[in-house]
Structures are given as structure tokens and as C-alpha cells.
C-alpha positions as CSV (number, residue, x, y, z in Angstrom):
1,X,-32.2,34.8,37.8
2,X,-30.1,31.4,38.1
3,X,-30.1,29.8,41.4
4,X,-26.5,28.3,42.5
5,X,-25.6,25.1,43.1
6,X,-25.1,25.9,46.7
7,X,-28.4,27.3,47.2
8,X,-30.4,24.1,46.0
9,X,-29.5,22.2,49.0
10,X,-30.1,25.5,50.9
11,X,-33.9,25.8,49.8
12,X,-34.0,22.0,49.8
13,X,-33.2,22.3,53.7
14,X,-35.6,25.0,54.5
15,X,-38.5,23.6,52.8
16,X,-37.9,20.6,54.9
17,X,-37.4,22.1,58.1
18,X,-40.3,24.6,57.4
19,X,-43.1,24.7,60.3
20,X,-46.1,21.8,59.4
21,X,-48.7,24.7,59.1
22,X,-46.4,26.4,56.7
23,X,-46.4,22.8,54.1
24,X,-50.2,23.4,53.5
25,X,-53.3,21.4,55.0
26,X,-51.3,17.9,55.7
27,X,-51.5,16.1,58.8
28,X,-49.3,18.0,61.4
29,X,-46.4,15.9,62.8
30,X,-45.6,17.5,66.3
31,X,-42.8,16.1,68.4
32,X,-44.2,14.1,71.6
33,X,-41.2,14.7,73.1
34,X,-40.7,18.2,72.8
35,X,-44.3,18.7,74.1
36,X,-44.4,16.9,77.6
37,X,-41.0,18.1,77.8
38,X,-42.3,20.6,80.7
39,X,-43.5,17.8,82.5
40,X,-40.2,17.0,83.6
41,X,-39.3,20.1,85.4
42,X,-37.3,20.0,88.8
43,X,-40.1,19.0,91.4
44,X,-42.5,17.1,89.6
45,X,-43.1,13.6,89.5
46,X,-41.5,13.1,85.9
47,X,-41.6,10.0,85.2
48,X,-45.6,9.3,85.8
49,X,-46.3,13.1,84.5
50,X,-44.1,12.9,81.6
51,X,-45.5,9.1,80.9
52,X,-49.1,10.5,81.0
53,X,-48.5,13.5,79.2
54,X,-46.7,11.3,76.5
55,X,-50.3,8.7,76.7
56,X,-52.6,11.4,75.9
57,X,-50.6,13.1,73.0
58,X,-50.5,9.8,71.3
59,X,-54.4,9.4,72.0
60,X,-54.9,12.6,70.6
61,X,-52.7,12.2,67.8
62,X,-54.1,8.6,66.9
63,X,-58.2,10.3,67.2
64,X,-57.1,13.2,64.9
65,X,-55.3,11.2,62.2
66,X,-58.6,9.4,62.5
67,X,-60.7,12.2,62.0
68,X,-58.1,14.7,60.1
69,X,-60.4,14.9,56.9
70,X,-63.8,15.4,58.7
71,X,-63.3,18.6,60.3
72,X,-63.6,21.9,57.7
73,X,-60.2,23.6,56.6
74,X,-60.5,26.6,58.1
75,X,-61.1,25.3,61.4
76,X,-58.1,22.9,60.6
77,X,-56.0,25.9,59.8
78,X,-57.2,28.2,62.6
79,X,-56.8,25.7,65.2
80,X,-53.1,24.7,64.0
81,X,-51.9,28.1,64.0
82,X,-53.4,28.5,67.7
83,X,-52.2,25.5,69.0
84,X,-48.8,26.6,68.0
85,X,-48.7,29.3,69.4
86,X,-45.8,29.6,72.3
87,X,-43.7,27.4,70.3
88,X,-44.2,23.7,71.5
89,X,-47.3,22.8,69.6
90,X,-49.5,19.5,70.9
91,X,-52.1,17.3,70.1
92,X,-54.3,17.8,72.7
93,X,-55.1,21.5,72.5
94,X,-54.9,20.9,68.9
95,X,-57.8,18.4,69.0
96,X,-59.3,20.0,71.9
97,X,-59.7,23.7,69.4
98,X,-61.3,21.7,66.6
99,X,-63.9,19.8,69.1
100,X,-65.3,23.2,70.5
101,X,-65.0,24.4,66.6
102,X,-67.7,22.3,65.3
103,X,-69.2,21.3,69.0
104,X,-68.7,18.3,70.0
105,X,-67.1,19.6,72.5
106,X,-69.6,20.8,75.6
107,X,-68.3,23.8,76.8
108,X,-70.8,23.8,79.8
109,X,-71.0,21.0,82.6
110,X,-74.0,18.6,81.9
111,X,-76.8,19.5,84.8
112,X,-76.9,18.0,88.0
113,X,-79.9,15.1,88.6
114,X,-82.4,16.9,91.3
115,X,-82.0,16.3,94.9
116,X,-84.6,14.0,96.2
């Protein structure tokens, strides 16, 4: 079968525009803005939510990039898919998955000191 010249730059486009978990194990590139986006709904502060939401993406983004490599594939891939789920992926649940998936994340307050 011969491909078109047309549909070169079709498949060219697609495979560009395809999802980040879709182009293998790479290092996912979310948009920031697209993800605090909700932060800016009528009634909330905006500014200082959307700020801080934007703050700890970038955190997040910077301490995975950092640490991309270390954590296994599989949890890599699981916790990518997941975090994409509902459409607007983010950094922060993205991290967040692979912390409790190889525990270093507690998932139980540390104990109280004793009442004297």
C-alpha cells in the first residue's frame, strides 16, 4: 500500500499531537496552564489559587524530572495513565501516585507524642 503525499503530513501531525503516555516511557510534558485552569473559576480567589496551583505543578514537575529514571516502569506507566484520567493531567497527582507506589509516601499520619 503507498501512502499519499497528503497523508504524510497527516500522520506527521498525529504522531505529534499524540497523548505523552501514547510516545512511550519519556518524560510527560503536561500543560501548567491547562491544569490550574479550574482554579480560576467564578468565586475563587484566582489569582493567589491559580498562582499556587501553578507553584506546586512546577515543584512537582522539577522533583519528577529529577527522579523520572528511579521509579520502576510499570509504576511510571500505571501512574501516568491514572493521573490522566478526566482529561487535564498534572504533576502533582502524578508524583503523588508514584510516591505511595514505591512508599515513600506515608499513607497513615505519624503518631501523636503521649500526653504528659
Amino acid at each position: 500500500m503507498r501512502l499519499s503525499r497528503l497523508s504524510v503530513p497527516v500522520v506527521i501531525g498525529l504522531a505529534l499531537s499524540a497523548p505523552a503516555h501514547a510516545q512511550g516511557g519519556g518524560f510527560p510534558v503536561y500543560s501548567l496552564s491547562k491544569t490550574c485552569q479550574l482554579e480560576c473559576r467564578p468565586g475563587r480567589e484566582a489569582p493567589a489559587s491559580y498562582r499556587g496551583c501553578l507553584s506546586d505543578e512546577r515543584a512537582a514537575r522539577r522533583r519528577l524530572h529529577r527522579q523520572w529514571a528511579t521509579f520502576p516502569a510499570p509504576d511510571r506507566r500505571d501512574c501516568r495513565q491514572e493521573s490522566e484520567i478526566g482529561g487535564t493531567p498534572s504533576y502533582v497527582a502524578l508524583l503523588t501516585c508514584l510516591q505511595l507506589a514505591d512508599g515513600t509516601l506515608p499513607t497513615e499520619p505519624p503518631p501523636l507524642p503521649p500526653l504528659h
